[in-house]
C-alpha positions as CSV (number, residue, x, y, z in Angstrom):
1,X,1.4,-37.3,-37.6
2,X,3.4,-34.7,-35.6
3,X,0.4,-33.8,-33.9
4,X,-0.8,-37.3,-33.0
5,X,2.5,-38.0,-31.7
6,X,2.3,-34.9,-29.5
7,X,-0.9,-35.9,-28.2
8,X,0.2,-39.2,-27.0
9,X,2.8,-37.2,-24.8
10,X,6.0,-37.9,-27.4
11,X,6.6,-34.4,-27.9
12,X,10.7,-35.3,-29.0
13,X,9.3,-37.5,-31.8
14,X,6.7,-35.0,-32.9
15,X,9.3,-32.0,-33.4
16,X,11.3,-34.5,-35.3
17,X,8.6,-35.1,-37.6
18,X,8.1,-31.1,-38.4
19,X,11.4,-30.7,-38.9
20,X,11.6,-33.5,-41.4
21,X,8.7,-32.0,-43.0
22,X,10.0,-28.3,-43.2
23,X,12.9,-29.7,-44.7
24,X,11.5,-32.5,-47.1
25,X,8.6,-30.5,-48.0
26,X,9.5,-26.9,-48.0
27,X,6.9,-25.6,-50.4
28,X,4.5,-27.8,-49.2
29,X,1.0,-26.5,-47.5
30,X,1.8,-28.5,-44.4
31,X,5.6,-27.0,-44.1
32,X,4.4,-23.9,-42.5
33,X,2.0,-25.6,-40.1
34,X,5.1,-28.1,-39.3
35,X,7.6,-25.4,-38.3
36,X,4.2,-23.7,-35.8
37,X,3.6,-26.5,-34.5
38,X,7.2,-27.1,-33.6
39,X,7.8,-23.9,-31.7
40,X,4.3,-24.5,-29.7
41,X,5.6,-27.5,-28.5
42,X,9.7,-26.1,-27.4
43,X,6.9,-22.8,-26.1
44,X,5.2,-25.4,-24.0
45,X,8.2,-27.1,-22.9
46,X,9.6,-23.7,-21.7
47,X,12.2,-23.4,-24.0
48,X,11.5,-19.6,-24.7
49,X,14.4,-18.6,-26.7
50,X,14.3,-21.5,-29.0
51,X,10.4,-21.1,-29.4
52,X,11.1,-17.7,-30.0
53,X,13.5,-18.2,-32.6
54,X,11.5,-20.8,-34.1
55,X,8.7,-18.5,-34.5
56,X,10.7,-15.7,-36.2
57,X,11.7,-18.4,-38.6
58,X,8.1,-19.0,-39.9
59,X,7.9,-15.8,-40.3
60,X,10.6,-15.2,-42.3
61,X,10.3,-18.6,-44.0
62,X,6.4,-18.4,-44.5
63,X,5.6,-14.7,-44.7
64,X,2.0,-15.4,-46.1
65,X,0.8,-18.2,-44.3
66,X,-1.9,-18.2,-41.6
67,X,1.5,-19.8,-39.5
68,X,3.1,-16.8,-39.8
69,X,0.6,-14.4,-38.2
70,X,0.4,-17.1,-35.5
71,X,3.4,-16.7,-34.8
72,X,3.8,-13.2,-35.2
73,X,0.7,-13.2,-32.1
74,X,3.0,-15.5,-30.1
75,X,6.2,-13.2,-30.7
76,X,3.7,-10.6,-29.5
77,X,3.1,-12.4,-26.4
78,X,6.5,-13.3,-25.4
79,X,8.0,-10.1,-26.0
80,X,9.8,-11.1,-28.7
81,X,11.1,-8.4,-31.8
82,X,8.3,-9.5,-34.9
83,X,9.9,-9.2,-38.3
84,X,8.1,-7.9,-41.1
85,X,6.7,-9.8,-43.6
86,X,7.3,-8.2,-46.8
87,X,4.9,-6.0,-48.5
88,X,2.7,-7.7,-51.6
């Protein structure tokens, strides 16, 4: 849904949704993917810090998920300090 509604140029609507779904859903499969997609779209609307800090979050948060290397990539990129995802 989030994505949809990003696509159709409501990007306020669309971080709502993943943050309804981060915290309705926490365990969920899509939670992770929710809280990504989120920081891409504060990362495309320039918001650097808060993408930045939304990134570290599904790190911390997600530490196994695919989401979580994306977004260690994208801390990366931005210059940004990647925490470490504990060690299985």
């Amino acid at each position: 849904i989030a994505q949809n509604q990003d696509a159709a140029g409501d990007a306020q609507s669309a971080m709502v949704t993943c943050q309804q779904v981060v915290t309705q859903f926490p365990k969920s499969y899509a939670a992770p993917i929710a809280a990504y997609t989120e920081a891409e779209i504060l990362l495309r609307g320039f918001q650097i810090d808060e993408a930045r800090r939304s990134f570290n979050m599904v790190v911390s948060q997600f530490p196994t998920s695919p989401a979580a290397r994306m977004s260690s990539g994208q801390l990366s990129r931005l210059g940004g300090q990647v925490p470490q995802a504990p060690q299985q």
